[in-house]
Rosetta silent file (secondary structure, phi, psi, omega in degrees, C-alpha in Angstrom):
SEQUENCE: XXXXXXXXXXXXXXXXXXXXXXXXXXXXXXXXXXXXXXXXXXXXXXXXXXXXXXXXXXXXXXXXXXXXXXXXXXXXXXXXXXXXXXXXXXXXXXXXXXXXXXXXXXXXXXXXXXXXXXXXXXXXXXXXXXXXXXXXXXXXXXXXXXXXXXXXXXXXXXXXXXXXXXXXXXXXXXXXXXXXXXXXXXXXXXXXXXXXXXXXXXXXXXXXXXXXXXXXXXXXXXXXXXXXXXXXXXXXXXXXXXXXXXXXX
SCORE:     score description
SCORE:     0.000 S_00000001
   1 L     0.000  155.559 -167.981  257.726  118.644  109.725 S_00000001
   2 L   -85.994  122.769 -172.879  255.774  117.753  112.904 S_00000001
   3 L   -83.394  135.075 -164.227  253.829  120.531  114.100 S_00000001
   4 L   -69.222  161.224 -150.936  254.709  121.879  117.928 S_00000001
   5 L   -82.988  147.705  166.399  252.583  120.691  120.244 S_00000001
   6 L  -106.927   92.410  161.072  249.734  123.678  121.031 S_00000001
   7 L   -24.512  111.379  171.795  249.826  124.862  124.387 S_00000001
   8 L   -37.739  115.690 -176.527  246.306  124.923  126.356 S_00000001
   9 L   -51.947  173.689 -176.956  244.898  127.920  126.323 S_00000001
  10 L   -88.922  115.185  179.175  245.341  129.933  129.682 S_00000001
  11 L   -67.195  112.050 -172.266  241.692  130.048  131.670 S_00000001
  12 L   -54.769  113.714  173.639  240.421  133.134  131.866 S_00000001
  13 L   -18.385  141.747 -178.595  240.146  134.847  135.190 S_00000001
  14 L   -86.446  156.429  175.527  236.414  134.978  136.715 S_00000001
  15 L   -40.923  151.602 -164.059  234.567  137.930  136.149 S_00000001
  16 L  -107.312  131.746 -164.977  234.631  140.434  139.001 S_00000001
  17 L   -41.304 -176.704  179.574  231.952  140.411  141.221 S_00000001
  18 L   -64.058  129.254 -171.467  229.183  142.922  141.331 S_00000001
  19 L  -102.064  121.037 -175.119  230.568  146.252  142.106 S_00000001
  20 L   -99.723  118.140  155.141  227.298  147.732  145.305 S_00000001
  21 L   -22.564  164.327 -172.884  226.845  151.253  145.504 S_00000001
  22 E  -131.170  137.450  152.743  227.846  152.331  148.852 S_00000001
  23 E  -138.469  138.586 -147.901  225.839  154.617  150.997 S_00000001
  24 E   -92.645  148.285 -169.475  227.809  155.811  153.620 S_00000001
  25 E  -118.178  128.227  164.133  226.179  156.001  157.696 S_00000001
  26 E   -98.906  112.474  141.223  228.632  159.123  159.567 S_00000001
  27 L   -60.124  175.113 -175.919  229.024  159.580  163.210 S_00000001
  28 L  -119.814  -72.391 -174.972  229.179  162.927  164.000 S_00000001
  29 E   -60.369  125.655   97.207  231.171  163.748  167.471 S_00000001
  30 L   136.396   21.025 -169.029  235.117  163.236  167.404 S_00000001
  31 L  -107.770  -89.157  156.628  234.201  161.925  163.555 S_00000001
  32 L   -39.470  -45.283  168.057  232.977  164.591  161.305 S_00000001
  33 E  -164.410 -155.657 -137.503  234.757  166.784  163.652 S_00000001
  34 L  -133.108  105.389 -171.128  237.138  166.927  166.670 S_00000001
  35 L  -104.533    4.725 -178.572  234.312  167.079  169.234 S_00000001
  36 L   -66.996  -44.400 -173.834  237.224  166.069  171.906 S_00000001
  37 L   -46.003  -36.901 -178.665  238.789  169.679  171.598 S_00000001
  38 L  -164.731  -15.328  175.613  236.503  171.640  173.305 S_00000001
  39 H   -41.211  -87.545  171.151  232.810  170.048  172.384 S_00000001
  40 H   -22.554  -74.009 -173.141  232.939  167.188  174.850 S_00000001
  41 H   -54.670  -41.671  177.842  233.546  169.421  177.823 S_00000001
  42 H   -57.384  -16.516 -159.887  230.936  171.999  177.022 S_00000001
  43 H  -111.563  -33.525 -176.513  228.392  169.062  177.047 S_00000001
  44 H   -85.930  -16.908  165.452  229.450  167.326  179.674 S_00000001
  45 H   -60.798  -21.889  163.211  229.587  169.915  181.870 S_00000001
  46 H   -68.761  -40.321  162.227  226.048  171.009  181.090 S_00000001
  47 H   -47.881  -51.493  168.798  225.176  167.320  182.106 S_00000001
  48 H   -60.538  -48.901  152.184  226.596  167.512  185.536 S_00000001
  49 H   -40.503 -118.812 -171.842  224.733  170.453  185.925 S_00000001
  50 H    -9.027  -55.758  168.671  221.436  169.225  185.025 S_00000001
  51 H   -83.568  -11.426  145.057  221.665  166.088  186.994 S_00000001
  52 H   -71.697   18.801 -168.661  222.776  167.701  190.224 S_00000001
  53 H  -113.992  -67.798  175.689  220.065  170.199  189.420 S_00000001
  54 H   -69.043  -25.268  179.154  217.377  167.376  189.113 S_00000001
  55 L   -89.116  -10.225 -178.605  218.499  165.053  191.330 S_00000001
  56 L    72.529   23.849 -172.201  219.594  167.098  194.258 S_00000001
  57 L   -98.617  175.926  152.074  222.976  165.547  194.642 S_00000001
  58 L   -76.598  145.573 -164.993  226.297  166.665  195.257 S_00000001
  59 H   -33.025  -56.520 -157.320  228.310  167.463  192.074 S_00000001
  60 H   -58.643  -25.133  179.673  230.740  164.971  192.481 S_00000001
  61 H   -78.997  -49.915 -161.981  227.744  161.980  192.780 S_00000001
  62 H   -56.173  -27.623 -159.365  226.015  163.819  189.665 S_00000001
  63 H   -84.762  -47.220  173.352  229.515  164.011  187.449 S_00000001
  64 H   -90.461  -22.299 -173.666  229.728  159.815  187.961 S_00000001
  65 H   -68.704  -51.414 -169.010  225.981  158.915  187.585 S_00000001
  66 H   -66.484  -28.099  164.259  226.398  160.865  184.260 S_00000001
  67 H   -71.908  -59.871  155.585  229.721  158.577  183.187 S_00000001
  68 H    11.279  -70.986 -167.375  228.289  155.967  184.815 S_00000001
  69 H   -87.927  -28.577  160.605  225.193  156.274  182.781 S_00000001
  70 H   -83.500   10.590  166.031  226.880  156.768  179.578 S_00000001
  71 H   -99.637  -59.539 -172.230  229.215  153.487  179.745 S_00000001
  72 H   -65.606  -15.024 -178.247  226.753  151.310  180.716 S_00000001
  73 L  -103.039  -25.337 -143.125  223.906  152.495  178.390 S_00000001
  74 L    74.279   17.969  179.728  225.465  154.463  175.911 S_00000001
  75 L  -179.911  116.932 -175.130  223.968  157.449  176.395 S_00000001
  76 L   -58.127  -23.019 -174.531  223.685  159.165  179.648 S_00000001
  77 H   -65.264  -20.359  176.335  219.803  160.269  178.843 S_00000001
  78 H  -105.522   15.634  158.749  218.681  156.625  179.209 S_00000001
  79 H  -104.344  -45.425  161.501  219.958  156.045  182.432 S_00000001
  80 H   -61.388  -25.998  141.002  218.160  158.922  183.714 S_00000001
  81 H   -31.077  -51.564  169.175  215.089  158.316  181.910 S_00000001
  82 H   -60.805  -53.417 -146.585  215.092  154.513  182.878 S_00000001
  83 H  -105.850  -14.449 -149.296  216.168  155.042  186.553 S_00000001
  84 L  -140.880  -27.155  171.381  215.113  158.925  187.138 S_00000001
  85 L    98.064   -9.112 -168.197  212.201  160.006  184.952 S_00000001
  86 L   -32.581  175.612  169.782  214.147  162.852  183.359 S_00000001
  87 L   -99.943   85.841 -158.208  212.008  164.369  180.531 S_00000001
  88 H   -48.556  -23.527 -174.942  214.168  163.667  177.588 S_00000001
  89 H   -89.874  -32.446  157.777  213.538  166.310  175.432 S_00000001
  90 H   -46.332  -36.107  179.790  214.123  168.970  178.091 S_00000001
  91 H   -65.619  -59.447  176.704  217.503  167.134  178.859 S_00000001
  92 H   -65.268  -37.474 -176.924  218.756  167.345  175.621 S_00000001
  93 H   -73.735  -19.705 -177.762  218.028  171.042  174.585 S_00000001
  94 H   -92.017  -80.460  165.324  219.508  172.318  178.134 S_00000001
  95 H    25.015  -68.025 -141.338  222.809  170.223  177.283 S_00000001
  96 L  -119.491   18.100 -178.671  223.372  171.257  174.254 S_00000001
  97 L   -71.836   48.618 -152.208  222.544  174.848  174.723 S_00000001
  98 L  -134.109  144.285  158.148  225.861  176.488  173.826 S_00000001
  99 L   -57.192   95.531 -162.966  227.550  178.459  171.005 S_00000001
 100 H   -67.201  -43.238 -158.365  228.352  175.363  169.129 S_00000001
 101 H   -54.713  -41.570 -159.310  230.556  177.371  166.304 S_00000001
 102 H   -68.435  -16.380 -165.988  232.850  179.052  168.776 S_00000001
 103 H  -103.988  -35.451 -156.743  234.139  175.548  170.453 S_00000001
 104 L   -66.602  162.362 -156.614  233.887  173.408  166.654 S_00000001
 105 L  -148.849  112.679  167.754  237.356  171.915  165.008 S_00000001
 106 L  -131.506  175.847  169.028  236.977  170.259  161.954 S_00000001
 107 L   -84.709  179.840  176.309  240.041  169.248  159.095 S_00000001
 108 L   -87.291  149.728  177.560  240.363  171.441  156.479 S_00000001
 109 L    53.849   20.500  168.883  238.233  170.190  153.285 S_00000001
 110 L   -76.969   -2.151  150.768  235.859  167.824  155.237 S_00000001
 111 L   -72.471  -15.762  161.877  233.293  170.387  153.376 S_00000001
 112 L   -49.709  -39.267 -177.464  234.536  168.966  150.141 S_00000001
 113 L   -51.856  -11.238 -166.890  232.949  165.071  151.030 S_00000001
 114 L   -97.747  -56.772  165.280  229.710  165.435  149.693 S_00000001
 115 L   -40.918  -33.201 -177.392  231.457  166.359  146.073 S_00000001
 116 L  -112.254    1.962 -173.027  234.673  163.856  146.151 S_00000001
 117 L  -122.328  103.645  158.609  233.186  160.925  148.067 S_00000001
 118 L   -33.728  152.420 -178.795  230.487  159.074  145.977 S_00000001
 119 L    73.013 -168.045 -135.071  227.138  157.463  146.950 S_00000001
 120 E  -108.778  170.797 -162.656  224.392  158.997  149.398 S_00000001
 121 E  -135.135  123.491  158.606  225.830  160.456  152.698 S_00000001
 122 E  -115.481  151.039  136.178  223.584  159.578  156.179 S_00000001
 123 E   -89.898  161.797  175.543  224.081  160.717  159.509 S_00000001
 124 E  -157.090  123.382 -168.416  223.495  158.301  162.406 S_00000001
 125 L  -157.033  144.631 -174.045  224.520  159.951  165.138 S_00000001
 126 L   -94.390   46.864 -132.949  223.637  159.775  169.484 S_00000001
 127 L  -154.073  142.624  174.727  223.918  163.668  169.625 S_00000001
 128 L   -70.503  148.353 -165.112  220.344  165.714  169.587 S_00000001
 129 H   -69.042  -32.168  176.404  219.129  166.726  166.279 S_00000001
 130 H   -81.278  -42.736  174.643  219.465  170.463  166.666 S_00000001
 131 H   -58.904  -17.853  171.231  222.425  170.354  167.991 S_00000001
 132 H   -70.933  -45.929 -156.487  223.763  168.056  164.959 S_00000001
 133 H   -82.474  -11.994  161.087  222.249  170.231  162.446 S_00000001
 134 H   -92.726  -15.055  148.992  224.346  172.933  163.733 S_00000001
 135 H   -69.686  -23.661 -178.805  227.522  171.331  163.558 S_00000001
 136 H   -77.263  -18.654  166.015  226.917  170.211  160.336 S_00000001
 137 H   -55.811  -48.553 -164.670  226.131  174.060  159.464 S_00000001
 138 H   -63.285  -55.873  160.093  229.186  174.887  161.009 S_00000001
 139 L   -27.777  -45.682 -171.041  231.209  172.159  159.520 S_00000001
 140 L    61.159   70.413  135.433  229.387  172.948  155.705 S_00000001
 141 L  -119.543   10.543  153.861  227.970  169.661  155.135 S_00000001
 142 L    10.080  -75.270 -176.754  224.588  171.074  155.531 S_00000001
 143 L   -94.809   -7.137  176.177  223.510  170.175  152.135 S_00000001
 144 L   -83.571  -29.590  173.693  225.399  167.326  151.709 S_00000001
 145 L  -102.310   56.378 -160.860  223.886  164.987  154.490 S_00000001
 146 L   -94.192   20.108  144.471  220.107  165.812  154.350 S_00000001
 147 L  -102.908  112.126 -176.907  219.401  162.327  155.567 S_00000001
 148 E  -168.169  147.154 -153.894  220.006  161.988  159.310 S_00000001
 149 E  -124.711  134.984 -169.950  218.894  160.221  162.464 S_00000001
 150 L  -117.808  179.149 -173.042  219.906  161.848  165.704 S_00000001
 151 H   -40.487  -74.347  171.637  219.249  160.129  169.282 S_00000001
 152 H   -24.545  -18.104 -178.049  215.558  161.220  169.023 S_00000001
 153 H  -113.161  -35.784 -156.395  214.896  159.078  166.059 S_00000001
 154 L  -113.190   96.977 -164.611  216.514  155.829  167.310 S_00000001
 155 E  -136.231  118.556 -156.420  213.391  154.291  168.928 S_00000001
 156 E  -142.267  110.885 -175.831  212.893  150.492  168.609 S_00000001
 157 L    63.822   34.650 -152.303  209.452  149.416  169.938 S_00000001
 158 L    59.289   -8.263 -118.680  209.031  152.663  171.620 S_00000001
 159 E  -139.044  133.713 -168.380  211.891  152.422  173.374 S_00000001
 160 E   -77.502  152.829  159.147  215.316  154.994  172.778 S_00000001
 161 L  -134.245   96.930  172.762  218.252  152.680  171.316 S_00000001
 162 L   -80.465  136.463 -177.934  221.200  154.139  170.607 S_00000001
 163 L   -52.119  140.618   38.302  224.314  152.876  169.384 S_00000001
 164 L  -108.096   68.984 -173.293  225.481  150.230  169.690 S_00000001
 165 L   -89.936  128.898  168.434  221.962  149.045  169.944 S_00000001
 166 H   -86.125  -34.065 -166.041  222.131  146.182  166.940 S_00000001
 167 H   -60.668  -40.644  173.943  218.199  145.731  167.277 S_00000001
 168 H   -69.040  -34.451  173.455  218.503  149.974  165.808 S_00000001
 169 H   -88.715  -26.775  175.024  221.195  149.577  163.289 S_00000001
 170 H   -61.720  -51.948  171.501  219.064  146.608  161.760 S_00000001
 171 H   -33.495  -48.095  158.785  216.194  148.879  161.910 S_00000001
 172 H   -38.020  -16.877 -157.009  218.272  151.122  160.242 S_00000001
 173 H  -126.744  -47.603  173.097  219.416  149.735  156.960 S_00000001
 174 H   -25.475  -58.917 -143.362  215.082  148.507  157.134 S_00000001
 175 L   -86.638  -17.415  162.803  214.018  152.017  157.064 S_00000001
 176 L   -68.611    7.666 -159.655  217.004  152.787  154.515 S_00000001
 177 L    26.884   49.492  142.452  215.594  149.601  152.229 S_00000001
 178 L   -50.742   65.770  177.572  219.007  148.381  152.736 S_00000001
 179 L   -94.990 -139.810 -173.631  218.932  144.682  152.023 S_00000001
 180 L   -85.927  -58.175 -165.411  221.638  141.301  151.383 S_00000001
 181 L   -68.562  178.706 -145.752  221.345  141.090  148.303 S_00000001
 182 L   -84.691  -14.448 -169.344  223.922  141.135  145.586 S_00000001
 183 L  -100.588  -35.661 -160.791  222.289  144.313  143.575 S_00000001
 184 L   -62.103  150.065  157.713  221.523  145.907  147.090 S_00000001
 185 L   -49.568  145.493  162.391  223.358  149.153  148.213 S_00000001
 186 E   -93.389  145.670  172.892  226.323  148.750  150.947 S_00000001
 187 E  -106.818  113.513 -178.481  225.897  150.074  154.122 S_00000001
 188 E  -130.020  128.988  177.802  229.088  151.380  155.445 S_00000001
 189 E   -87.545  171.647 -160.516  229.098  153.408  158.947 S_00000001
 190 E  -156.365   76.616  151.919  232.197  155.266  159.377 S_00000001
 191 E  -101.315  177.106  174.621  233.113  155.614  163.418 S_00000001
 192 L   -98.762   -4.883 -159.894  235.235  156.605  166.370 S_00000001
 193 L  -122.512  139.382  167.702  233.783  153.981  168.345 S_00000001
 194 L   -79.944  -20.607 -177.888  234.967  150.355  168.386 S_00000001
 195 H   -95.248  -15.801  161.123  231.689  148.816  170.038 S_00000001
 196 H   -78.558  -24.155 -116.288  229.363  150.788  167.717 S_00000001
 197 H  -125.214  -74.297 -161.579  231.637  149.710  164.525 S_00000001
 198 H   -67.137  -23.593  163.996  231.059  145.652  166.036 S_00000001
 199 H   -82.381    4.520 -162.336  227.649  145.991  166.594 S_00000001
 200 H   -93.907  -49.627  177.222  227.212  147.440  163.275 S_00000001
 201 H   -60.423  -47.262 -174.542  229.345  144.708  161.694 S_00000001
 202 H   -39.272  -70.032 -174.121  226.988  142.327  163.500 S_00000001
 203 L   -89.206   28.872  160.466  223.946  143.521  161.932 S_00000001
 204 L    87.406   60.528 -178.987  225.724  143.881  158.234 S_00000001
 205 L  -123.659 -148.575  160.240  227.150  146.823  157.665 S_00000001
 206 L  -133.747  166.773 -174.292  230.748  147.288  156.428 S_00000001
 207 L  -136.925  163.541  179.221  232.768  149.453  158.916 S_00000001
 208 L  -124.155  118.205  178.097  234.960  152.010  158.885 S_00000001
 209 E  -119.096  104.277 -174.513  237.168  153.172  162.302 S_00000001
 210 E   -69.847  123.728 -173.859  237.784  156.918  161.919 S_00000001
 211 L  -109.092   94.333  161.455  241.267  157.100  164.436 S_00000001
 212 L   -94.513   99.072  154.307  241.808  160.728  165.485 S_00000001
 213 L  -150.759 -152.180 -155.296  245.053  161.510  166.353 S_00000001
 214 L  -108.486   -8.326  175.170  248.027  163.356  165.362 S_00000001
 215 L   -78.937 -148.031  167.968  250.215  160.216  164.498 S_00000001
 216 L   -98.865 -176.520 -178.335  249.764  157.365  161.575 S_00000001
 217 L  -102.667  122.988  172.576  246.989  155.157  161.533 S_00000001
 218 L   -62.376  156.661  171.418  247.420  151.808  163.164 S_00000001
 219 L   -90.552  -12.765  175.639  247.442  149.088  161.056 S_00000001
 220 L  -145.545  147.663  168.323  245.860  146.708  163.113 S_00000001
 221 L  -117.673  152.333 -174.799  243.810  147.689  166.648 S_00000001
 222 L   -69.431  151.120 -166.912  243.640  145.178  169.226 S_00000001
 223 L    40.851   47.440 -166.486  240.319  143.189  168.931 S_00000001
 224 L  -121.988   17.104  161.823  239.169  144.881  166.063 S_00000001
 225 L   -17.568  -29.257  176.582  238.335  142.110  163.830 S_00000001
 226 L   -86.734  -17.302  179.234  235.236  143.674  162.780 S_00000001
 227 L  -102.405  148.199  179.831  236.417  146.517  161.313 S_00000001
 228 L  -112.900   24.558  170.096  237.112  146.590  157.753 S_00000001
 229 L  -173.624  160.543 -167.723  238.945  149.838  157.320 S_00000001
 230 E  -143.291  111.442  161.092  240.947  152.302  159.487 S_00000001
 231 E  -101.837  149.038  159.152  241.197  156.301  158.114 S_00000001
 232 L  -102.407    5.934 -175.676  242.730  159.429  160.228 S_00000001
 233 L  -136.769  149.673  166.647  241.010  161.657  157.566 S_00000001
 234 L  -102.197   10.397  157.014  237.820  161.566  155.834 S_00000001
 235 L   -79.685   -0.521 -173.170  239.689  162.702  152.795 S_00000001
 236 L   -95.494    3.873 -179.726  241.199  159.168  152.716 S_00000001
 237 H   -84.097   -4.883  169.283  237.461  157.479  152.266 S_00000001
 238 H   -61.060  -47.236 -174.166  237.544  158.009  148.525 S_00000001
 239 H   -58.042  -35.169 -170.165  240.373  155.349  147.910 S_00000001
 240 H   -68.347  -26.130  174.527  239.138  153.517  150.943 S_00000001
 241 H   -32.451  -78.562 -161.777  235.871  153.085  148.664 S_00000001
 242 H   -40.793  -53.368 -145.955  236.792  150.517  145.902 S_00000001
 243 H   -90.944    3.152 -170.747  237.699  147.943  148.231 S_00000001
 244 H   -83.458  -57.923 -163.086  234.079  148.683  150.894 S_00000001
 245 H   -96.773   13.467  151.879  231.907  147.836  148.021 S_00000001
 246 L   -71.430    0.156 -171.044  233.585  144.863  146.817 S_00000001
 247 L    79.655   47.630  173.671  233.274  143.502  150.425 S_00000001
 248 L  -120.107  132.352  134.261  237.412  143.409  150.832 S_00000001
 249 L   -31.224    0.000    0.000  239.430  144.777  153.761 S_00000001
């Protein structure tokens, strides 16, 4: 009898890329924790203070030079520094000079992240360093995030750069030996902000857009091409994981 024709074998699927450690870059404010609830006000009002205090104005001119100075720079301290002379370090500690625990809001089990979310934990954050390390006290991630660069550290050429500064997040991943290659750790920040999240993609980071509100999480945001995940929790970046350090959306 004539023997049946033998079918080709079937071609084996290619191998799956390199699976890159991830180490994850955290905002802090409205991120980590809900700095909208009551944070945000305590600080900005200490800002309006301070620059109708140095500047001699009336509140109401002091209250827009400090929005003002934070849209166009990203941080109100470098438009008074640039245009005013403030002393920076003096700026920040009377600012932030408040009982942070009595105003902080975090979710329940965001002390849990350094145990259920894998890879090294940074902060990168535009918020003064003392003032970080006491939300993160408050907060309990203390021990989990002992690498972290607050405004004061993000200095490019002398000069402060803050997010979105791209010339600072490249710097960044530098001083983290963060490179390209296929072996190399991923760099993924995890924000609130859409223009830190694009300048971030820009200089090669994977992104994350932490959405706080009380609804679902859109599935798409307008012009948000750059980001390659969208959580309302930071308990949802374990799952969110697999597909960050293959490089997938």
């Amino acid at each position: 009898m004539p023997h049946p024709a033998r079918r080709a074998p079937r071609a084996l699927p290619p191998p799956p890329g390199p699976v890159r450690p991830i180490v994850w870059f955290f905002d802090l404010d409205d991120t980590l924790h809900d700095a909208s609830h009551a944070m945000f006000a305590a600080i900005d009002e200490r800002m309006t203070d301070y620059v109708q205090r140095h500047l001699r104005v009336e509140r109401a001119v002091a209250d827009r030079l400090r929005h003002d100075y934070w849209q166009r720079y990203g941080a109100t301290l470098l438009g008074l520094a640039r245009h005013h002379d403030v002393d920076v370090d003096d700026f920040l500690q009377r600012t932030h000079d408040f009982d942070v625990a009595a105003l902080l809001r975090a979710e329940r089990g965001v002390a849990h992240l350094g145990r259920r979310l894998a890879g090294r934990k940074v902060l990168l954050t535009n918020a003064p360093s003392a003032y970080a390390a006491r939300v993160l006290h408050g907060i309990g991630l203390q021990r989990h995030i002992v690498t972290r660069y607050a405004v004061e550290d993000m200095r490019v050429h002398g000069h402060y750069r803050p997010k979105p500064s791209r010339s600072m997040l490249r710097a960044m991943l530098v001083r983290e030996r963060l490179g390209r290659g296929s072996g190399a750790a991923r760099a993924v920040l995890v924000d609130d902000n859409l223009d830190n999240l694009k300048a971030a993609r820009a200089a090669g980071y994977a992104t994350v857009l932490f959405v706080r509100d009380r609804g679902r999480t859109p599935r798409r945001v307008a012009g948000a091409s750059h980001v390659m995940g969208r959580v309302r929790s930071i308990r949802q970046l374990p799952a969110l994981a697999a597909r960050l350090r293959a490089g997938r959306r």
